[in-house]
Each structure stands twice: as C-alpha cells, then as structure tokens.
N, CA, C and O of each residue as an XYZ file, in Angstrom:
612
protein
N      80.318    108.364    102.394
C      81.586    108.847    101.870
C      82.610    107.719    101.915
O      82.743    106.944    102.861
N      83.481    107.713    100.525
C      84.635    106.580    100.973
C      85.732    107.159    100.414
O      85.716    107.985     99.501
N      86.846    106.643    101.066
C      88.200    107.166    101.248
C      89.349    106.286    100.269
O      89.868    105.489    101.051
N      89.877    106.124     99.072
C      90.441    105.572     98.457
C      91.841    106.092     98.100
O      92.038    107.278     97.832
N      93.071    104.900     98.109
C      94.165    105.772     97.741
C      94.308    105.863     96.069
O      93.724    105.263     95.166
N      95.212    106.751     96.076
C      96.195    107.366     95.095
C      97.501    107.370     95.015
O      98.219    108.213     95.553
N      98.015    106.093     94.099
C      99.776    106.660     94.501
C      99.846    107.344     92.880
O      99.171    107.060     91.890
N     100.719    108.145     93.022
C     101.116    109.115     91.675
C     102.563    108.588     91.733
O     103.248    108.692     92.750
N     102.992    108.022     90.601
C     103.679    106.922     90.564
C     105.293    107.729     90.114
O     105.287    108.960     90.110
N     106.679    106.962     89.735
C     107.723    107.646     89.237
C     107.546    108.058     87.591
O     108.399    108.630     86.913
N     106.560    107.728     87.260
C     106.418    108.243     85.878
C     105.691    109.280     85.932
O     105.925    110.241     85.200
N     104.504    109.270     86.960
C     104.037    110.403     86.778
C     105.216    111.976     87.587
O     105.668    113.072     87.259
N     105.197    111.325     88.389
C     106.401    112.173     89.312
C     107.574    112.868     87.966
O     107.667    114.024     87.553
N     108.227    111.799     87.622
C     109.454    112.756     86.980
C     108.771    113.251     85.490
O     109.612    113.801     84.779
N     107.924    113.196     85.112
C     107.174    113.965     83.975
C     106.495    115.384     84.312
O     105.941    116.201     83.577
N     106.820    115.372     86.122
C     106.250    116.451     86.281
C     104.430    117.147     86.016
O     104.015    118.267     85.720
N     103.767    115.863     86.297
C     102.715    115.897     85.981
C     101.580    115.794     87.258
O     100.389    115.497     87.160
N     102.470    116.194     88.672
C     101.856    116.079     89.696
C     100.933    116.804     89.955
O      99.911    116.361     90.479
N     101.092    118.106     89.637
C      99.556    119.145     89.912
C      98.924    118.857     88.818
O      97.845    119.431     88.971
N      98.903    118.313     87.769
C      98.169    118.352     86.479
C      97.063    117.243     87.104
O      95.849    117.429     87.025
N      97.653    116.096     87.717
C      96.749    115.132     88.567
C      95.954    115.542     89.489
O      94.739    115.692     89.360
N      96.438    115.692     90.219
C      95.798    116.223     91.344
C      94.917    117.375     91.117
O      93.912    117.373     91.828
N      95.024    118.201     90.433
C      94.097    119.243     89.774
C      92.723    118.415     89.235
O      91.625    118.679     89.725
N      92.853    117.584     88.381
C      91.866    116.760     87.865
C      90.941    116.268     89.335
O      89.885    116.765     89.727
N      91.542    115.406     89.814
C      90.754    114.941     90.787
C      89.822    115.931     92.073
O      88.730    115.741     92.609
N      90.978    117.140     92.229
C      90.251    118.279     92.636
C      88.802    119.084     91.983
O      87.773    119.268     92.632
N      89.031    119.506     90.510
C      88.722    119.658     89.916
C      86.998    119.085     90.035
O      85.933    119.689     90.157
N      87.478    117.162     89.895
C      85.877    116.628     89.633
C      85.413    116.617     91.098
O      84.497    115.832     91.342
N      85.823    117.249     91.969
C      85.146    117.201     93.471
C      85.645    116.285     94.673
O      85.055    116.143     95.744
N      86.618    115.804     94.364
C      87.039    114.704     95.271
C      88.076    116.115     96.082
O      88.522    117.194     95.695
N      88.096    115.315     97.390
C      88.675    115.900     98.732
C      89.953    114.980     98.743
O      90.261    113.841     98.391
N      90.607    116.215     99.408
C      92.289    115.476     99.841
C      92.488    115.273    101.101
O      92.680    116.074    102.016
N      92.415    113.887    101.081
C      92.141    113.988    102.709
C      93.745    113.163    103.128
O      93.748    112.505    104.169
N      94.630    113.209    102.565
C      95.745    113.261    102.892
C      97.102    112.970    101.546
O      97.012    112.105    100.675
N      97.846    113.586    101.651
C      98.762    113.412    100.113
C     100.512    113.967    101.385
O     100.814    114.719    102.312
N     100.990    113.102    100.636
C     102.667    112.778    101.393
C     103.136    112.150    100.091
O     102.640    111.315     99.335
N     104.589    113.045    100.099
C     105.377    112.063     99.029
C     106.373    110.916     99.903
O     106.495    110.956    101.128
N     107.120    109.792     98.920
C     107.643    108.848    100.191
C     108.376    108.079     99.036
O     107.924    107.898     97.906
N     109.601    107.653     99.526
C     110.170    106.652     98.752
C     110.050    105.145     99.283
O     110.381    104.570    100.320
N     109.412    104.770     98.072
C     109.273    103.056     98.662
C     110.007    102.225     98.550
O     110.622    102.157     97.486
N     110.293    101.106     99.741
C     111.181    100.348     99.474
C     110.800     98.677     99.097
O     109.614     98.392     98.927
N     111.424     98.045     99.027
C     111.609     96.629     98.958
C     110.458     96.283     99.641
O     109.515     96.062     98.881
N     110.270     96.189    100.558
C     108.983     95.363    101.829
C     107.930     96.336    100.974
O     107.666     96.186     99.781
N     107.486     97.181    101.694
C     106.231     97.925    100.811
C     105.981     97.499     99.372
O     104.824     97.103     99.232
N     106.283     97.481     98.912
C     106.390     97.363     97.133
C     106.081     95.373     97.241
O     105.407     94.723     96.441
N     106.801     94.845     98.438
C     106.485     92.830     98.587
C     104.982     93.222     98.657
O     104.053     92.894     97.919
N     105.013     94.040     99.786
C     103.622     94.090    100.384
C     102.058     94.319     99.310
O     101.062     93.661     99.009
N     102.636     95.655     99.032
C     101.550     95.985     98.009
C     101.500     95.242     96.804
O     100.434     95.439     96.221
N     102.300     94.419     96.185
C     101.932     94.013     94.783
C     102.264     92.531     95.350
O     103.145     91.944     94.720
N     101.693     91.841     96.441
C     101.966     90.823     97.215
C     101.237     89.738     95.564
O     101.884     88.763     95.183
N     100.378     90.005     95.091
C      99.986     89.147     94.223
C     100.641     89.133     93.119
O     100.323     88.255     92.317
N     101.729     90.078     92.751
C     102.555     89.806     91.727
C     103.711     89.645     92.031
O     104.648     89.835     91.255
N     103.788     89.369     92.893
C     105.606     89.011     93.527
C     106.259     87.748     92.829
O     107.484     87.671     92.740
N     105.284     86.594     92.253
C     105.593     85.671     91.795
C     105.716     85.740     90.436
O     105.699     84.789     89.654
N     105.853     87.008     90.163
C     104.975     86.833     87.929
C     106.694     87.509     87.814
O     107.401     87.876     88.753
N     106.959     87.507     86.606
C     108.522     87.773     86.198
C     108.714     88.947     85.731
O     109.757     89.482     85.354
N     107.532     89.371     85.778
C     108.015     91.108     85.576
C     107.844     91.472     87.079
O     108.410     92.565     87.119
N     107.376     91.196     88.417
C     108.275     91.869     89.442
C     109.250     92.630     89.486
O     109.196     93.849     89.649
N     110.348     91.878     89.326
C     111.599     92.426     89.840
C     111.547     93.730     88.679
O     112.122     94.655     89.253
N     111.170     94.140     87.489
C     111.029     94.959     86.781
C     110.113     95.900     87.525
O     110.582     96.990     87.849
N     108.734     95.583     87.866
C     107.629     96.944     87.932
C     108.503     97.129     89.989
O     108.595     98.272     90.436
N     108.827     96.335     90.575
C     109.574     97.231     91.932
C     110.714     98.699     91.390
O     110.609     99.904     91.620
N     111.712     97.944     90.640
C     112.610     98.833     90.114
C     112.125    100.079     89.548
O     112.565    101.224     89.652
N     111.201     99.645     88.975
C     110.653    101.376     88.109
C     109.859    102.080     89.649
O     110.068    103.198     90.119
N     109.083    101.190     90.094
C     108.290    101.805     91.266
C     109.397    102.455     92.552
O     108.924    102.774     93.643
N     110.576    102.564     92.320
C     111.656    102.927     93.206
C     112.325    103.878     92.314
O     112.733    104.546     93.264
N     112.711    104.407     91.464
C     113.405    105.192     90.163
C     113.099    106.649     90.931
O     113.881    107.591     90.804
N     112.171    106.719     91.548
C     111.970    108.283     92.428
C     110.897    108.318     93.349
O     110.039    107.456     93.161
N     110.732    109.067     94.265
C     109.901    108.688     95.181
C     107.924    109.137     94.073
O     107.680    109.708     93.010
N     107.102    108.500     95.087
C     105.531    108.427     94.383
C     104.910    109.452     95.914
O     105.138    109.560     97.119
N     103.929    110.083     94.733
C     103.081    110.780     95.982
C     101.781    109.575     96.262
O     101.375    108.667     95.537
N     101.320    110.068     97.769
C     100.159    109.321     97.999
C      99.070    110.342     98.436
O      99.082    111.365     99.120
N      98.029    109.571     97.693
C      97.143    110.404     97.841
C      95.790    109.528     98.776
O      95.494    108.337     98.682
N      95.221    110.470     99.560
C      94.071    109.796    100.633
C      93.048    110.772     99.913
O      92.960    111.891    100.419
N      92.275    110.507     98.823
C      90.907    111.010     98.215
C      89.262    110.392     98.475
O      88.778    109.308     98.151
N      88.544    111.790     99.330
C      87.351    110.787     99.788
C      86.097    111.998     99.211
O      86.087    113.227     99.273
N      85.207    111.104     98.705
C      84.088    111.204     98.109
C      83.124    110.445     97.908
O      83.283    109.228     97.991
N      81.811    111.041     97.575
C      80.875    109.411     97.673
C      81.533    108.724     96.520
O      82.318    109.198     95.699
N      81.023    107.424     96.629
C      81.723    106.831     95.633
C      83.211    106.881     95.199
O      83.640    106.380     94.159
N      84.127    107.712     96.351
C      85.351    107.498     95.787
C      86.030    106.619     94.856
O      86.265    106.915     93.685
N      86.347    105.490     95.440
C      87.092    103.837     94.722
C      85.947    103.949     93.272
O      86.691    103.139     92.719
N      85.239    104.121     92.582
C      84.440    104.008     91.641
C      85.266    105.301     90.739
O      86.124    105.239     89.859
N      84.691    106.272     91.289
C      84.941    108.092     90.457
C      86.425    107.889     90.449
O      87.075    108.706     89.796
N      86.986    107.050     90.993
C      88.666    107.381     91.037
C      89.109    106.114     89.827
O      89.673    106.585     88.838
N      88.971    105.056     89.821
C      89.310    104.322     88.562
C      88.514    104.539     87.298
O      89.032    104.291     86.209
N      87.326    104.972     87.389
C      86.992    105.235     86.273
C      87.266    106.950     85.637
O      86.618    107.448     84.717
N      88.373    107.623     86.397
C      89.146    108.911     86.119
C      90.309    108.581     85.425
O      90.851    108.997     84.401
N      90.656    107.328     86.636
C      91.922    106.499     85.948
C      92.470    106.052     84.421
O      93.419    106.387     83.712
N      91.158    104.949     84.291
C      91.248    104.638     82.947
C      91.971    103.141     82.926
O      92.693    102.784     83.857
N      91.743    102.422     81.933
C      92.472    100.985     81.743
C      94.054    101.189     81.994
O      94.726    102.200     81.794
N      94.551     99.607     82.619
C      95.889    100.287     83.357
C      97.126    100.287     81.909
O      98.148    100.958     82.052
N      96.965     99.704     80.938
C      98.128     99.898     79.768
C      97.414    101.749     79.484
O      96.346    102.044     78.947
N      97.932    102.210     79.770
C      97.724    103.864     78.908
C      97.403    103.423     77.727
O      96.212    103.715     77.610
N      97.893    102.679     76.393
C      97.653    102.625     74.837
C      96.363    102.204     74.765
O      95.725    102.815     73.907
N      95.518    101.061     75.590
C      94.200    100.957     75.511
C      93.526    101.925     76.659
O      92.494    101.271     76.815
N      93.421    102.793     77.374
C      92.384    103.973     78.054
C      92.416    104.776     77.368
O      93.189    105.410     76.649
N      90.689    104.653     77.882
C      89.773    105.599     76.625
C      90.897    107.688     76.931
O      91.517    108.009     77.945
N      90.760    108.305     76.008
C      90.945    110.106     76.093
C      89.997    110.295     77.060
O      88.803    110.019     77.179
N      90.713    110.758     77.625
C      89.515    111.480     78.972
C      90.138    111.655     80.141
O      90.229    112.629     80.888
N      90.718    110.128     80.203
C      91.482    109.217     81.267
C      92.763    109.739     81.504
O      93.632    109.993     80.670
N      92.799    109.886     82.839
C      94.300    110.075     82.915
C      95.291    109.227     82.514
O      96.448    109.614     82.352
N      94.791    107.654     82.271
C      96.073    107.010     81.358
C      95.799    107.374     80.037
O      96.703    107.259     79.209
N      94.384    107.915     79.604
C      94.263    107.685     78.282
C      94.984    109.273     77.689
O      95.542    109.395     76.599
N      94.803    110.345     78.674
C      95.768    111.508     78.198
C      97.026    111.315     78.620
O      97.650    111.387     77.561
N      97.821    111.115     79.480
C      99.378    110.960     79.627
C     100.036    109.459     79.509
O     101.219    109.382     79.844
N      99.543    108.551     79.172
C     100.554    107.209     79.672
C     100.364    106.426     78.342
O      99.405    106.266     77.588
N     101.604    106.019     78.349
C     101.477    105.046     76.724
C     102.355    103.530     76.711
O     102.944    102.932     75.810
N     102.117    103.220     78.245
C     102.833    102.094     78.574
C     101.622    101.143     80.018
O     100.867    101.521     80.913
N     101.992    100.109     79.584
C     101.249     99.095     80.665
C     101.604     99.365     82.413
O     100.901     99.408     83.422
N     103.273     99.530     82.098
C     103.510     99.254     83.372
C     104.277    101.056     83.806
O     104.560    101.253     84.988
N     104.489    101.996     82.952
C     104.677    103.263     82.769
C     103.278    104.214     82.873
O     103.062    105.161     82.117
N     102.419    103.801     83.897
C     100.869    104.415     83.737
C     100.906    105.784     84.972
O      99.746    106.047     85.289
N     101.209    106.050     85.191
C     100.857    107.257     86.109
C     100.842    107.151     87.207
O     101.672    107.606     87.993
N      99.879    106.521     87.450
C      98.905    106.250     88.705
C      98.623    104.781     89.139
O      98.791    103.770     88.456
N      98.130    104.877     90.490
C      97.895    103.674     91.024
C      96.405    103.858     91.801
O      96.163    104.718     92.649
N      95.556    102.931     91.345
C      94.369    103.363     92.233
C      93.707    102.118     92.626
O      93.548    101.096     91.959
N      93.261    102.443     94.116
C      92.310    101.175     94.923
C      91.584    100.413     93.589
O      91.642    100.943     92.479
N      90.878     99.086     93.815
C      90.145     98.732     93.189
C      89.040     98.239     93.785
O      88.152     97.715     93.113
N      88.959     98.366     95.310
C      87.721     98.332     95.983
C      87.490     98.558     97.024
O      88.324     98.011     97.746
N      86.616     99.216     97.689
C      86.330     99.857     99.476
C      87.124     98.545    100.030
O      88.229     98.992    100.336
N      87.119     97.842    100.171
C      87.838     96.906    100.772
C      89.757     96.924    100.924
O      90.449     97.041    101.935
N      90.105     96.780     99.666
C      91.565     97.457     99.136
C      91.597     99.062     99.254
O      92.543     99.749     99.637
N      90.839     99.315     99.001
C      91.546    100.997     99.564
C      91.155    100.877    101.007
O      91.495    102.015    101.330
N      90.803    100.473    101.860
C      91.103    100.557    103.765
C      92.300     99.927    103.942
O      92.746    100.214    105.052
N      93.398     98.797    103.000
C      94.223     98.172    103.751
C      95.130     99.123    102.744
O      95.867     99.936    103.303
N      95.128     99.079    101.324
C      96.255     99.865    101.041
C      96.282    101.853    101.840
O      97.245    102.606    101.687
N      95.336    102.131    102.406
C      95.460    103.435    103.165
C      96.052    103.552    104.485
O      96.459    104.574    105.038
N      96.041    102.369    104.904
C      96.564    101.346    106.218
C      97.626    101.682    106.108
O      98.212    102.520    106.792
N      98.261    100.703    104.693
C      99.713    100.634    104.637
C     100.798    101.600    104.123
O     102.000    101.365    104.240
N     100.186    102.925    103.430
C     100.411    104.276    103.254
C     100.455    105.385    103.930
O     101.404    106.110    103.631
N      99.657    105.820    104.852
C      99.009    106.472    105.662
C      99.428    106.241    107.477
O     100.073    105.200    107.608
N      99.319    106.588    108.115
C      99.144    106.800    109.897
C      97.647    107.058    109.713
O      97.201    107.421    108.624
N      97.014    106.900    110.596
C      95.396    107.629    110.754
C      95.332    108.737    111.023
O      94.290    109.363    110.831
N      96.794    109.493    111.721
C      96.370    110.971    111.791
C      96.730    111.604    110.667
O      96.190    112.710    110.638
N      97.431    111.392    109.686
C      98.324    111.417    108.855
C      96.805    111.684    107.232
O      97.053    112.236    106.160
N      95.384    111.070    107.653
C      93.713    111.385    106.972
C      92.830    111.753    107.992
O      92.308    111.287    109.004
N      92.893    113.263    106.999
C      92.019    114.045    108.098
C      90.327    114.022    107.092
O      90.284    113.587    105.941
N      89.354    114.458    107.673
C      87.990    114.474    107.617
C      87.694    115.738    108.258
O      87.793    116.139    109.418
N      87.176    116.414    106.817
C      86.643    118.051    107.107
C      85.776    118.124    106.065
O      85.666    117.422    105.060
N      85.210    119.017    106.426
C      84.142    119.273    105.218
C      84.617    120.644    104.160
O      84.979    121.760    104.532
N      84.477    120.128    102.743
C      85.158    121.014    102.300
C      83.791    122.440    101.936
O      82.576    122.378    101.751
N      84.478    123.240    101.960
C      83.560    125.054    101.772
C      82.576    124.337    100.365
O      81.393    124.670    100.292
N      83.235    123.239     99.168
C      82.024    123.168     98.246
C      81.416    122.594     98.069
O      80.691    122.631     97.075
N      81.378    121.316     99.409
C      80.375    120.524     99.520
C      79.084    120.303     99.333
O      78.516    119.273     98.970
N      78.503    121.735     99.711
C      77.109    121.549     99.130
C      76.875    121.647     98.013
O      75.792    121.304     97.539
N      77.936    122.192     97.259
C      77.316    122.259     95.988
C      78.450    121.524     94.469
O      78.787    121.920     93.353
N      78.703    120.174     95.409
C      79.168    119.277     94.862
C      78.038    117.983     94.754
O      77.949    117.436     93.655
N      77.199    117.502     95.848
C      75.892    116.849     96.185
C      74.793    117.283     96.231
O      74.501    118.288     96.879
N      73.879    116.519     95.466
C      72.360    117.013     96.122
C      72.317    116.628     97.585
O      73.208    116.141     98.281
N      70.474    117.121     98.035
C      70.407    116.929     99.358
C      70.099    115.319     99.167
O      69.669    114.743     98.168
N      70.417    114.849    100.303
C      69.969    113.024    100.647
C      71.376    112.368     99.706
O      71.467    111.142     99.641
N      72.359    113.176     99.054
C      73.377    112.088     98.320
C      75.047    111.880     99.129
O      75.955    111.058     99.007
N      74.917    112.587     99.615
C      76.493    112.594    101.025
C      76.238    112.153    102.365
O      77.145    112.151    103.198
C-alpha cells in the first residue's frame, strides 16, 4: 500500500468542486487517510515548489496558491502515487486527456485543480510537510476486499 498527497488547490476550492474530487478518488477505491483544509503561506509554498522558486512565474503560481486556502489530501492505495496522477491528468488542463480531472474541469497550466505526488519518494516528504503523523490514520476500509484480489494488497 502507498500513501500519496493531494492538495485540492484555490481553483479547485473556489469553483466549489471539492466533493466532486474527492468523490472521484473515493469512488475509484482510494482511502482517505487524512484530508485538512489550511492556508498556505510564504515558507510552505518556498518549500514545496523549492524547484521553481527561481523560474519567473513564482511569484505568480505562490499568489494564486494563497487566493484561498487548499485542501490536503493523505490518499493510500496500492499503487497510490501511479492511480492518483494518472486520475490527474497532464498538468495544463487544455492538453489532459477527458476522463482526467484536469481534462474535465481545468483549462489553464497553472489554474489546474489539483496537485499530486509524482513519486513514493515525493509523496513521503511532501506528506511530511502537510500532515503531523497522527494527523494519517491506517484502517482498513469495510470495501477492501472487494476493491483487490487475493495476493494484490
């Protein structure tokens, strides 16, 4: 099982499209193993987009990423970080495929919805930096069994 985040971003937030998300991901079987809304500030936002701090749309994608607070989501399933970007979809909404949650709601590069791990590795530090550890809980959900075969969880 792996544990990957979810931030549901200020676009998705003030479009009001928060259960419509989260429904989806429920929906294809993924577990909530922790969701908090939170307003981010300055340091968090250095932190997390630490590799674009230098590119000149920064100071642009912090500002929008502050416009209202983002939910976070702690989603674990086999294959989480995999089933969760490829739910996602390419990050401009205008190129993700229909299916996709950018490819049904988002029609902007940096206006996309969502934010998702891009590897077991990045989703343990961005869950780190989102999250407390008590804050992701681990239970087994009532449809587990009949979300997996036997020998696949």
């Amino acid at each position: 099982m792996e544990t990957t985040l979810v931030l549901l971003k200020p676009s998705c937030v003030q479009r009001q499209l928060i259960g419509e998300i989260v429904h989806r991901f429920e929906r294809r079987g993924l577990r909530i193993a922790g969701m908090k809304m939170m307003q981010l500030d300055d340091a968090i936002l250095r932190e997390h987009y630490a590799h674009l701090v230098d590119r000149p749309f920064f100071p642009t994608l912090a500002a929008s990423m502050q416009t209202s607070p983002v939910v976070a989501l702690a989603l674990s399933g086999v294959e989480a970080v995999g089933v969760v970007r490829a739910m996602t979809g390419f990050t401009n909404g205008r190129k993700a495929d229909p299916g996709t949650i950018r490819g049904d709601y988002a029609m902007s590069n940096q206006q996309n919805i969502v934010h998702a791990s891009d590897s077991v590795e990045n989703a343990a530090i961005e869950l780190n930096r989102f999250f407390r550890p008590e804050e992701i809980f681990d239970y087994k959900s009532g449809v587990f069994d009949f979300l997996y075969g036997v020998g696949e969880a």
